[in-house]
C-alpha positions as CSV (number, residue, x, y, z in Angstrom):
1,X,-4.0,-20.3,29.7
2,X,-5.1,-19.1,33.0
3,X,-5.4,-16.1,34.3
4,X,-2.0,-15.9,36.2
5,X,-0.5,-17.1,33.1
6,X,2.1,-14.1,31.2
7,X,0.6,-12.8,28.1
8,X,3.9,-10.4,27.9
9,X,7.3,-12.0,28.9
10,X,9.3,-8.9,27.7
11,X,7.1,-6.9,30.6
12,X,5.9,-9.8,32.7
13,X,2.3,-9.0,31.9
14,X,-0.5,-11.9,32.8
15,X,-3.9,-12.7,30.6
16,X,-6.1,-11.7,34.2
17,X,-4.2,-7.9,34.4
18,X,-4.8,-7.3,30.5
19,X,-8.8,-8.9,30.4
20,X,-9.3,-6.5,33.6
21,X,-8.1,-3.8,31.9
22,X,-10.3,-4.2,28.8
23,X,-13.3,-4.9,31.0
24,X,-12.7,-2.1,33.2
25,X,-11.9,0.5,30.5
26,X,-13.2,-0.8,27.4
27,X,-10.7,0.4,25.2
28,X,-11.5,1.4,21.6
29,X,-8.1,0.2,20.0
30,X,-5.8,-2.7,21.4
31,X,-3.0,-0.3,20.9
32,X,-4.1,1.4,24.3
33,X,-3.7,-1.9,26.2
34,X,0.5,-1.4,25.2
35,X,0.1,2.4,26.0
36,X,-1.3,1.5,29.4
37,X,0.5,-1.9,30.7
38,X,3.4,-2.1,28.3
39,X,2.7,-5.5,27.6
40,X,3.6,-5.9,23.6
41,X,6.3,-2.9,23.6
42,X,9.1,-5.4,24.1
43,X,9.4,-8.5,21.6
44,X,6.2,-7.5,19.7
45,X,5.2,-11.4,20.1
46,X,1.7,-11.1,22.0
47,X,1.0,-8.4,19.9
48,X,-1.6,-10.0,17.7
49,X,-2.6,-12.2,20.7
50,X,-3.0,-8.5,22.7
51,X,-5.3,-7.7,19.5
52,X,-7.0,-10.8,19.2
53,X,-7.9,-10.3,23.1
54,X,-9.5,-7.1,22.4
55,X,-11.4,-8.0,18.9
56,X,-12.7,-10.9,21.0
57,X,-13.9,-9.1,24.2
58,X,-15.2,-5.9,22.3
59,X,-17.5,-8.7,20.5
60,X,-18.5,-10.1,23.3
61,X,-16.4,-13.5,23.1
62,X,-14.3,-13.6,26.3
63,X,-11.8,-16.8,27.0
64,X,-9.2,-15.1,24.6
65,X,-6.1,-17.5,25.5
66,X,-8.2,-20.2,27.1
67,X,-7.3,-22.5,24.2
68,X,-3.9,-22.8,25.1
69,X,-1.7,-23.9,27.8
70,X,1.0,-21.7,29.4
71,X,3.7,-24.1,28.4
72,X,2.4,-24.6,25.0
73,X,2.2,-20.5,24.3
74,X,5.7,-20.1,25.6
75,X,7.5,-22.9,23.3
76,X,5.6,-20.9,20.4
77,X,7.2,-17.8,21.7
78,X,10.3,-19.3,22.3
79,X,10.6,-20.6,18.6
80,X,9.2,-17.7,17.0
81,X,12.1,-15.5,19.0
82,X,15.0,-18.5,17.8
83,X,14.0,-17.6,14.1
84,X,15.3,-14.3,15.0
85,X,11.1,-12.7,14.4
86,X,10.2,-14.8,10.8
87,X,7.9,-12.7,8.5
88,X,5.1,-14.9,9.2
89,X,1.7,-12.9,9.5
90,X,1.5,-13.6,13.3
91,X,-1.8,-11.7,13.2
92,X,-3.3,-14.5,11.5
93,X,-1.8,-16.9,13.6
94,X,-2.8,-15.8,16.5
95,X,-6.4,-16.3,15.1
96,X,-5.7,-19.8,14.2
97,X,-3.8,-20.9,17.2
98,X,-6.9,-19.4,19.5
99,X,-9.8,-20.8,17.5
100,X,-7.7,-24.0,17.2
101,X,-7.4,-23.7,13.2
102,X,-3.6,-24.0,13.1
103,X,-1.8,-27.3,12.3
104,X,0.5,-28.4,15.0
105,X,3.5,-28.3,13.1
106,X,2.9,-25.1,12.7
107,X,2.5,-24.0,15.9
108,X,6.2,-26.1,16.7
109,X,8.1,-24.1,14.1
């Protein structure tokens, strides 16, 4: 993605606002990124990508959503929202899809 890109279509939220604020204030949970910007108080979708984000960045790994396109992120989002929210442990999934571990069906579904 790039930096204009949304990271929070519920709030319209993009990846460049939410690496700022990490940069600039260095939170010590992700949970303050949603206190502060809203972004993941809507669908819950970029939730774990909001954490992921934040593990990343704290560690000293910046690119976060670099891996993906805009267009491919939002057909993820778009399925995961027409399975009415499945139980799948989005968490891990947004590991996978942003180190490029998960299977492309997967990423369809």
């Amino acid at each position: 993605m790039k930096p204009d890109d949304t990271v929070c279509y519920c709030y319209h939220v993009p990846l460049r606002k939410i690496v700022n604020y990490i940069e600039r204030e260095n939170p010590p949970v992700a949970s303050l990124i949603s206190q502060c910007l809203s972004a993941g108080t809507g669908c819950g979708w970029c939730v774990p990508f909001l954490r992921k984000l934040h593990r990343d960045m704290q560690a000293g790994r910046p690119g976060g959503l670099t891996r993906l396109t805009a267009d491919e992120y939002e057909k993820m989002r778009s399925g995961w929202l027409d399975e009415k929210k499945p139980g799948r442990d989005l968490d891990r999934f947004a590991d996978d899809v942003l180190s490029g571990d998960a299977e492309d069906e997967g990423c369809d579904e």
